[in-house]
VEXDREN-2710 file (C-alpha; in Angstrom, 1 decimal):
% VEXDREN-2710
k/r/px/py/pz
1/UNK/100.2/147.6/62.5
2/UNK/100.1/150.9/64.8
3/UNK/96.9/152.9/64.0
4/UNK/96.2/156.5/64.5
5/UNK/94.0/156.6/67.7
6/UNK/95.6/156.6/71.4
7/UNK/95.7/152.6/72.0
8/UNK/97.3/151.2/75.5
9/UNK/97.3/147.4/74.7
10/UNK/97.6/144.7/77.2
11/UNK/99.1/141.7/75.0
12/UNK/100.2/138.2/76.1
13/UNK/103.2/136.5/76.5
14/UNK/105.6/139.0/74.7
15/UNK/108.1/141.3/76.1
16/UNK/107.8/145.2/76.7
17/UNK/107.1/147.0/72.9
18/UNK/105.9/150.6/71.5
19/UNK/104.9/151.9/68.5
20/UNK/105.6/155.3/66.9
21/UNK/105.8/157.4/64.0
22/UNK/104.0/157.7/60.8
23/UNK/102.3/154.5/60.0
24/UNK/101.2/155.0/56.6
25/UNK/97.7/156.9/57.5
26/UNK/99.0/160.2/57.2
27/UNK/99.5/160.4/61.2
28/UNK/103.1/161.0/62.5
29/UNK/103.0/159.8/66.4
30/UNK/106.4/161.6/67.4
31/UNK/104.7/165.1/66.3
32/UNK/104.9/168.1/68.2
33/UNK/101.2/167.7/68.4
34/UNK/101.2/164.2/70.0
35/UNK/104.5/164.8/72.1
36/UNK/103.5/168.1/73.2
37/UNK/99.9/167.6/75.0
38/UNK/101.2/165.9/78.0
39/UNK/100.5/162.9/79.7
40/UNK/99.7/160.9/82.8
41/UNK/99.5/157.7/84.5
42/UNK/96.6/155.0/83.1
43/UNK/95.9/151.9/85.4
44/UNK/94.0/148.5/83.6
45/UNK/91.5/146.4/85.8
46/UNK/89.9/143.2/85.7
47/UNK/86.1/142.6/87.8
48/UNK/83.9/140.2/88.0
49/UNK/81.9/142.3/90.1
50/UNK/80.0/141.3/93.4
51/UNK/78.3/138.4/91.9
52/UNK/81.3/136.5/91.6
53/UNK/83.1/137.6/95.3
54/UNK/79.7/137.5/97.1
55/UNK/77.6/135.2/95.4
56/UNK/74.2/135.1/94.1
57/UNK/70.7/133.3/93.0
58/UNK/70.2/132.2/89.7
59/UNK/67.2/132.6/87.8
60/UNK/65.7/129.1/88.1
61/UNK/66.7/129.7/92.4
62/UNK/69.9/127.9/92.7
63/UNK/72.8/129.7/95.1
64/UNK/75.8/129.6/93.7
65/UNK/79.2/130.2/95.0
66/UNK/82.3/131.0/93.5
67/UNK/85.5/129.3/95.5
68/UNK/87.7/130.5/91.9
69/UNK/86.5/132.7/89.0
70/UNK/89.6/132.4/86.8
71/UNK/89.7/134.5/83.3
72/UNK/92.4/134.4/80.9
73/UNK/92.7/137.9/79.5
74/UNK/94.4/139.0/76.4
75/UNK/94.7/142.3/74.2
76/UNK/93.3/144.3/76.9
77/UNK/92.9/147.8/75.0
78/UNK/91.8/151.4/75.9
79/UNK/91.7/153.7/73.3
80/UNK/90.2/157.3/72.1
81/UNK/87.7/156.9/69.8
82/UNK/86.2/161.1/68.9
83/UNK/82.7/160.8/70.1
84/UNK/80.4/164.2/69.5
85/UNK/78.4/163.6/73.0
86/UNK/81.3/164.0/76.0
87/UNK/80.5/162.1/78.9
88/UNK/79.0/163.9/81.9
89/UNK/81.2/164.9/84.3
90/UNK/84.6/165.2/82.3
91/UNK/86.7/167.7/81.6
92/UNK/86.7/167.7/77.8
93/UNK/87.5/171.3/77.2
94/UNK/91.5/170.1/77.2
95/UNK/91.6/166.3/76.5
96/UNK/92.3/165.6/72.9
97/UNK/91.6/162.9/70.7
98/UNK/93.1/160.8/67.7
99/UNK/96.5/161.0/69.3
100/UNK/99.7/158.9/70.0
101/UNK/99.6/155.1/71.2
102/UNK/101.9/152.7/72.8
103/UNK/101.6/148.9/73.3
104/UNK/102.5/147.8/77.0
105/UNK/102.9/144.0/77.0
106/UNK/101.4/141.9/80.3
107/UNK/100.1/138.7/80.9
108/UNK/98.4/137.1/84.0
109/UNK/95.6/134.6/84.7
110/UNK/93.1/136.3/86.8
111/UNK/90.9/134.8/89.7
112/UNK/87.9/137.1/89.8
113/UNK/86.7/135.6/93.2
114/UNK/89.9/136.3/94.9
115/UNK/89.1/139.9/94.8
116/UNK/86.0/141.9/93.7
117/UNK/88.3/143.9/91.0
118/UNK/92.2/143.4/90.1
119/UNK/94.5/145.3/88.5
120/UNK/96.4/143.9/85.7
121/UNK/99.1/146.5/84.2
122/UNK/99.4/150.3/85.2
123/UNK/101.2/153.0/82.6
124/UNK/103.0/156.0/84.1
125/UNK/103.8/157.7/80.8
126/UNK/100.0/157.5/79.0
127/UNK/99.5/160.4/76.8
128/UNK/96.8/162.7/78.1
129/UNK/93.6/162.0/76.2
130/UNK/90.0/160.5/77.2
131/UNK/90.4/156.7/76.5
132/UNK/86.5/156.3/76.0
133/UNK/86.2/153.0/74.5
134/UNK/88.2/149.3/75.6
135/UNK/88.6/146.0/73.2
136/UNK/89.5/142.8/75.3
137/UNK/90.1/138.9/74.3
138/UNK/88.9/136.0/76.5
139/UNK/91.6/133.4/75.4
140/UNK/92.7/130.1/76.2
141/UNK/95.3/130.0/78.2
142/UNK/98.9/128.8/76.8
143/UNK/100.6/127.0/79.4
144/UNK/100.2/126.5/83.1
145/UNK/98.0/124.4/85.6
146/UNK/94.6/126.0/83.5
147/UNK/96.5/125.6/79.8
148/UNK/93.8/125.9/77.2
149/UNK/91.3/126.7/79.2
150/UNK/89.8/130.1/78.8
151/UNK/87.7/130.5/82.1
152/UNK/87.1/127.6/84.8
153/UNK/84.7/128.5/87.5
154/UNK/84.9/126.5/91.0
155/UNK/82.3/126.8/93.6
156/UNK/79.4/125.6/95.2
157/UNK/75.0/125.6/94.0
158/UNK/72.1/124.7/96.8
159/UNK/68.8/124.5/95.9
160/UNK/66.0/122.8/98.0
161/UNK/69.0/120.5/99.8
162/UNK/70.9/119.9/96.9
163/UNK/74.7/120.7/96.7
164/UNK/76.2/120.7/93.4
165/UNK/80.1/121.0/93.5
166/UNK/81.3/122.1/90.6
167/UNK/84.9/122.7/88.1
168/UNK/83.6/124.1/85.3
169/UNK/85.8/124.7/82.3
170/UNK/85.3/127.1/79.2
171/UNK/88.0/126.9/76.4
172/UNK/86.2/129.5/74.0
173/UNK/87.9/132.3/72.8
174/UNK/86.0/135.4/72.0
175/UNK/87.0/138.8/71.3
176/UNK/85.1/141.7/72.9
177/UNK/85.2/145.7/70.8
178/UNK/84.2/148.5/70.9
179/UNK/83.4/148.7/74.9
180/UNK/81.9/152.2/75.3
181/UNK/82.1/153.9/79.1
182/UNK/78.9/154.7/80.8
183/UNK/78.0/158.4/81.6
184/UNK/77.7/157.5/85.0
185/UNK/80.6/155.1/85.1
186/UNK/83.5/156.2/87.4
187/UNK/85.7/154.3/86.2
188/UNK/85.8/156.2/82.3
189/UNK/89.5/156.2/81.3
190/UNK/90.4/160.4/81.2
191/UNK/93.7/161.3/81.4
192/UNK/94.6/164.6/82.2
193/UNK/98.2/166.0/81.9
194/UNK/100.1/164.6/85.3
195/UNK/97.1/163.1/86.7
196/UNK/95.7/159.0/86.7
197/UNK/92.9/157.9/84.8
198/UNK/91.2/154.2/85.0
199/UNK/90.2/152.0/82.1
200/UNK/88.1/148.6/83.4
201/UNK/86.5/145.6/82.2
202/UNK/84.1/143.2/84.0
203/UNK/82.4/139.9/83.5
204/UNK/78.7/139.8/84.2
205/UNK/78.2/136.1/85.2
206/UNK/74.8/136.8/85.9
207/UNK/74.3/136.7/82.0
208/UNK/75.1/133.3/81.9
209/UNK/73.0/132.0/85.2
210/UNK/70.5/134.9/85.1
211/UNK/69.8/136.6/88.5
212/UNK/66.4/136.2/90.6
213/UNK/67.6/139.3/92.7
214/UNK/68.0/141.4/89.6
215/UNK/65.6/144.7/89.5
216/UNK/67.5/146.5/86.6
217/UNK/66.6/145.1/83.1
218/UNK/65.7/141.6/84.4
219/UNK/64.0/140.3/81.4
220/UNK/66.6/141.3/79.6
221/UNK/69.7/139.1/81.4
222/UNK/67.4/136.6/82.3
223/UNK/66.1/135.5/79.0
224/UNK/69.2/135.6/77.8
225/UNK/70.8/133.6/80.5
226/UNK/71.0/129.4/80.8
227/UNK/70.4/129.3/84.2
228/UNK/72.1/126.6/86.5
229/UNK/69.6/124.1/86.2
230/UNK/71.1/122.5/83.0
231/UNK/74.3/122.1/84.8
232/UNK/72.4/120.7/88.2
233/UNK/70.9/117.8/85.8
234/UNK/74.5/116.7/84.7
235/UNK/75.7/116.8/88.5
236/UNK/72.6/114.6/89.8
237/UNK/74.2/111.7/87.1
238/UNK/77.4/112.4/88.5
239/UNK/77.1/112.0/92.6
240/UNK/76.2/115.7/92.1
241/UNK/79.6/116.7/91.4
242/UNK/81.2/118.5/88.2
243/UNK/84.7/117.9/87.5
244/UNK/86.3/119.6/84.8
245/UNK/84.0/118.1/82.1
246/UNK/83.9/120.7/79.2
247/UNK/80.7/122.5/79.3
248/UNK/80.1/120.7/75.5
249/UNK/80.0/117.4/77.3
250/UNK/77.9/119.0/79.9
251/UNK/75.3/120.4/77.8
252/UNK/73.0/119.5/74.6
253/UNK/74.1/121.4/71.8
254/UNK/71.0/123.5/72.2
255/UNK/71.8/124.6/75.6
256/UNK/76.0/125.0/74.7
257/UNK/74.6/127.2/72.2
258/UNK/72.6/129.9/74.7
259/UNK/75.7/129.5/76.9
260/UNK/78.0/130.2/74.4
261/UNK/75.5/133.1/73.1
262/UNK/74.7/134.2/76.8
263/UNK/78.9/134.4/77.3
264/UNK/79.3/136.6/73.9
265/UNK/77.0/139.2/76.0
266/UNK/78.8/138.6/79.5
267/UNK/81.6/140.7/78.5
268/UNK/81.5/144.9/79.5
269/UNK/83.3/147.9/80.7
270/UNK/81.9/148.7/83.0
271/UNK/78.2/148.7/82.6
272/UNK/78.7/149.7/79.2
273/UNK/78.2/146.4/76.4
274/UNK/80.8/145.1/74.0
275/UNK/80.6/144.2/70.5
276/UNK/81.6/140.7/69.5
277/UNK/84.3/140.6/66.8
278/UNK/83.1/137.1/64.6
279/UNK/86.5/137.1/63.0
END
């Protein structure tokens, strides 16, 4: 059902689609109001950040390597939500709220290691407007080589000589809301009549291994995070290699649980923190 904010929806697997008119909440999108405040161009990306093109150390010391970071992304969504503090930096005087929305179908399974940040759909025709907040699915993937799989990670640890190689598959699907944009974030989706705004989402996999170089808010990520170790004990049974066993099989259930818990916290926009929708 259409709803009365501005929402730009990345879905998957259907074909091109929009929205309009009165809904039943008392808001007419074809108004002179909505039609006449202009609009501009709105691109969607995808990051996992320089963690996952560069690499990093995990909390308990292991390097790790990412040779694919593949996502499966669904319902990307930037919309206006009214907000009384406006975001440093933004022209706010003019960009309205609580206005039109359109649905612009796309689908594509993103490798995050491939590049440090991709761009997954771009919107000429966005109505104007300060698209502060993003909602995003990680979902299993319905069809192809990765089918059912919601992230797989490939890549390399070392730690004291030890190599682990690992294929590491996640098939849970969790839905990400209520994303809010940073003050300082750059990348804050405003629109402005016939200019571009930018509306991102990124993956912080040092949530789920932890980070020994992090400064910023350590304790936090890394008391949250496994750690790689868990993984590494699995590999040394298995001629230290991980081949696409589910991380269920890989893991006790006490450790799948702080994965799965650490992975709920992974998603953002930005540096801004996501909600986790339990429905």
């Amino acid at each position: 059902m259409c709803v009365g904010a501005v929402l730009l929806t990345v879905l998957i697997g259907f074909g091109a689609a929009a929205c309009g008119g009165d809904d039943g909440d008392g808001f007419d999108a074809s108004d002179d109001g909505a039609a006449g405040r202009g609009s501009g161009e709105l691109t969607f990306y995808v990051s996992g950040e320089d963690l996952v093109t560069d690499g990093f150390i995990s909390k308990d010391e292991w390097w790790i390597r990412f040779d694919h970071f593949w996502v499966n992304i669904a319902e990307f969504t930037a919309y206006q939500e009214p907000i009384e503090t406006k975001h440093m930096g933004h022209p706010h005087e003019d960009i309205p709220t609580d206005a039109a929305h359109e649905t612009v179908p796309v689908t594509q399974m993103l490798d995050l290691a491939a590049e440090g940040r991709l761009m997954l759909s771009h919107v000429e025709d966005a109505p104007a407007g300060n698209y502060n907040f993003v909602n995003f699915t990680l979902a299993p993937s319905p069809d192809g080589d990765l089918a059912g799989y919601s992230m797989v990670m490939t890549g390399s640890a070392q730690k004291n000589g030890r190599v682990v190689e690992f294929a590491i598959p996640v098939s849970t699907q969790l839905k990400y809301v209520d994303c809010e944009h940073r003050e300082t974030d750059p990348y804050a989706g405003v629109v402005e009549p016939g200019g571009e705004g930018e509306v991102e989402i990124t993956l912080h996999v040092d949530h789920l291994f932890g980070n020994a170089q992090h400064t910023e808010h350590a304790h936090v990520v890394n008391n949250l995070a496994l750690g790689f170790e868990p993984f590494a004990e699995y590999a040394a049974e298995n001629g230290y290699v991980i081949d696409m066993a589910p991380v269920e099989e890989i893991l006790d259930a006490d450790d799948y649980a702080a994965f799965i818990e650490a992975l709920r916290e992974a998603g953002h926009s930005g540096e801004g923190h996501c909600s986790v929708d339990s429905d």
